[in-house]
C-alpha positions in Angstrom: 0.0 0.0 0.0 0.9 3.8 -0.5 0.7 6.4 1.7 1.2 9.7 1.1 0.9 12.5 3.4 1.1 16.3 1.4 1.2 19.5 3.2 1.7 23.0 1.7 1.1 26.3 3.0 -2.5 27.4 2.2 -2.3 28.4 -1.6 0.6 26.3 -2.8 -1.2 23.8 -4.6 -2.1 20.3 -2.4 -5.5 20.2 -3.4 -4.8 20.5 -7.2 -1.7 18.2 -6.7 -3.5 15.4 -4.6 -6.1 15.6 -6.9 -3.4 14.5 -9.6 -1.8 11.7 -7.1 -5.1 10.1 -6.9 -5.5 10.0 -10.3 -2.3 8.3 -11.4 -1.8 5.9 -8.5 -5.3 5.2 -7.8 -5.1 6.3 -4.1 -8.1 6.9 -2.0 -8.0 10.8 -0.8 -8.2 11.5 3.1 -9.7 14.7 3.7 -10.6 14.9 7.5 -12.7 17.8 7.3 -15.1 15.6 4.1 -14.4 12.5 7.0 -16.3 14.5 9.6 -18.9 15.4 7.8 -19.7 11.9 6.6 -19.5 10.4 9.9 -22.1 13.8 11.3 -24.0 12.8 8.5 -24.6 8.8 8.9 -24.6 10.0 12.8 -22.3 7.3 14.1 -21.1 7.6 17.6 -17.9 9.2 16.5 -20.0 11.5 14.7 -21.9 12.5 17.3 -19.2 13.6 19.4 -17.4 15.7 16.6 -20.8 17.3 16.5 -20.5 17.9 20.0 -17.5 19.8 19.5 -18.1 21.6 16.4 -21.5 23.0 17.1 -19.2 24.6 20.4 -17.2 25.8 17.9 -14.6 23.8 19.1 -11.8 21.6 17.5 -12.4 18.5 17.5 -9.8 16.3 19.5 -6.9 14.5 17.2 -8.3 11.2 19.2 -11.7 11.0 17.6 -10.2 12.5 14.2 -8.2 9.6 14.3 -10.6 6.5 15.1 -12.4 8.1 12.8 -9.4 7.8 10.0 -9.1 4.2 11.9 -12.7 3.2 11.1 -11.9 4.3 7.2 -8.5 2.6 6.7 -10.4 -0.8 8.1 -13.5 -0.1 5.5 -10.9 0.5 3.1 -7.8 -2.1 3.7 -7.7 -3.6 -0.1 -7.8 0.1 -1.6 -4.2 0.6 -2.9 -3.2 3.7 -0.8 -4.2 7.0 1.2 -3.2 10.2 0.4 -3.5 12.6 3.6 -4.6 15.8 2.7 -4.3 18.6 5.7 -3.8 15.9 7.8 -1.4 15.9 10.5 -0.7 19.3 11.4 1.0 19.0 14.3 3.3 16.3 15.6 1.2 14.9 18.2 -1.3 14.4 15.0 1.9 12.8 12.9 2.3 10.4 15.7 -1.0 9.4 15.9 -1.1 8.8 12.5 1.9 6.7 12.6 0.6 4.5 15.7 -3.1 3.7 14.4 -1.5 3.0 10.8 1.0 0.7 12.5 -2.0 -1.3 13.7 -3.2 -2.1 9.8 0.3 -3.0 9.3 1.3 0.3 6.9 2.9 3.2 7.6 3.6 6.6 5.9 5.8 5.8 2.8 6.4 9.7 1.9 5.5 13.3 2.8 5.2 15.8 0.1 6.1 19.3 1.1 5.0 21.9 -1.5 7.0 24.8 -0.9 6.2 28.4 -2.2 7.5 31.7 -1.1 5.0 33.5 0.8 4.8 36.6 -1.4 3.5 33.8 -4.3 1.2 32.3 -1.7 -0.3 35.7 -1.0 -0.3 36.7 -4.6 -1.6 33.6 -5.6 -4.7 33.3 -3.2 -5.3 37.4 -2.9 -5.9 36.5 -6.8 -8.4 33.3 -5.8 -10.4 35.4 -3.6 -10.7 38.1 -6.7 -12.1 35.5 -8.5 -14.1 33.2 -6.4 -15.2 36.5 -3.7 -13.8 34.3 -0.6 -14.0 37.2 1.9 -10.9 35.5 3.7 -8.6 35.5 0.5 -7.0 39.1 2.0 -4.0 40.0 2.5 -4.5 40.8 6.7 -5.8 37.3 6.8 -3.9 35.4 4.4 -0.6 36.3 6.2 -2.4 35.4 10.0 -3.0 31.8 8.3 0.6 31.6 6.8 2.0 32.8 10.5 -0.4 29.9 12.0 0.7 27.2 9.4 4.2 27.5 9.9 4.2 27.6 13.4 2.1 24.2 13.4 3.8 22.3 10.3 8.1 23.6 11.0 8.1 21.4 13.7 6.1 18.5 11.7 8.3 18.7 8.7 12.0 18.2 11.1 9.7 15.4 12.8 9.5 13.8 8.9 13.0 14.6 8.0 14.0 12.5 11.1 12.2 9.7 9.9 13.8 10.4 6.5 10.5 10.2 4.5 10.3 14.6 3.8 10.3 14.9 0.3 10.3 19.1 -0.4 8.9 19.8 -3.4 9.2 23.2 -5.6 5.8 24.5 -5.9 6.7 26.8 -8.5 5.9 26.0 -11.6 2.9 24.7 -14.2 0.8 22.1 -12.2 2.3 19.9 -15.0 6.0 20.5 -14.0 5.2 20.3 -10.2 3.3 16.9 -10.6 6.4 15.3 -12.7 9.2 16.2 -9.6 6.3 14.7 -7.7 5.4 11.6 -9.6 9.5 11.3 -9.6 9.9 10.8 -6.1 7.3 8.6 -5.6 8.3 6.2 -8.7 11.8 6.2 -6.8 9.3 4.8 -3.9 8.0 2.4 -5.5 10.1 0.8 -8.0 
């Protein structure tokens, strides 16, 4: 099985790009906030306490986000692979991860890291919210979410260097170019 964790800053590109993995590896995409929702939706137990949380407006707790992600690997064990989108963030999160994959016998074989410059980033989603009218595509907030992301994912991405499975990725570029020094590293994986 592959498993593929991919983190960028907001704007740099994982959503396009993981849509791309899934395509040419035939992955099943992770999306936590779309594995919340389901679980609210078919109001499971798990569900039920996210619910709890979020109608608080509270986070919900990286325990039930992973039994949840625990539930979906078992329901899923003969897909080929997981790709992890926004998920971890933190390195208690990356542990967790690690741990409940462990139990399913897998593990995470690589961690994409799309890196952009932050005056792209800004540029880049300053120019999203032109065209899609997101009121939190400006510039005040946009470098509040950078300040937050970094602070969260630095100490995530030396905590996947250690573990020598960080692959940093230039984000600059056509999606074309970017996906090719993506699919590159991953072939290297798997060969």
């Amino acid at each position: 099985m592959l498993n593929i964790v991919i983190f960028g800053a907001p704007g740099s590109g994982k959503g396009t790009q993981s849509e791309k993995l899934v395509a040419r590896y035939g992955l099943q995409h992770v999306s936590t906030g779309e594995i919340l929702r389901d679980e609210i939706e078919a109001n499971t137990e798990l569900g039920k306490l996210a619910e709890s949380y979020m109608s608080r407006g509270e986070l919900v707790p990286d325990c039930i986000v992973i039994d949840m992600l625990d539930n979906l690997i078992e329901k899923k064990k003969y897909e080929k692979g997981f790709i992890f989108d926004g998920f971890p963030r933190t390195v208690p999160q990356g542990e967790a991860l690690n741990k409940m994959l462990s139990k399913h016998d897998e593990n995470v074989n690589v961690v994409i890291s799309l890196e952009v410059k932050d005056e792209e980033l800004i540029n880049r989603l300053i120019k999203r919210g032109k065209i899609s009218g997101r009121s939190d595509d400006n510039r005040e907030t946009i470098e509040a979410r950078l300040k937050v992301y970094y602070r969260q994912t630095s100490p995530l991405k030396l905590f996947y260097r250690a573990h020598g499975i960080l692959k940093e990725i230039d984000g600059i570029g056509t999606v074309d170019e970017i996906f090719r020094t993506i699919e590159y590293e991953i072939d290297q994986l798997i060969k």
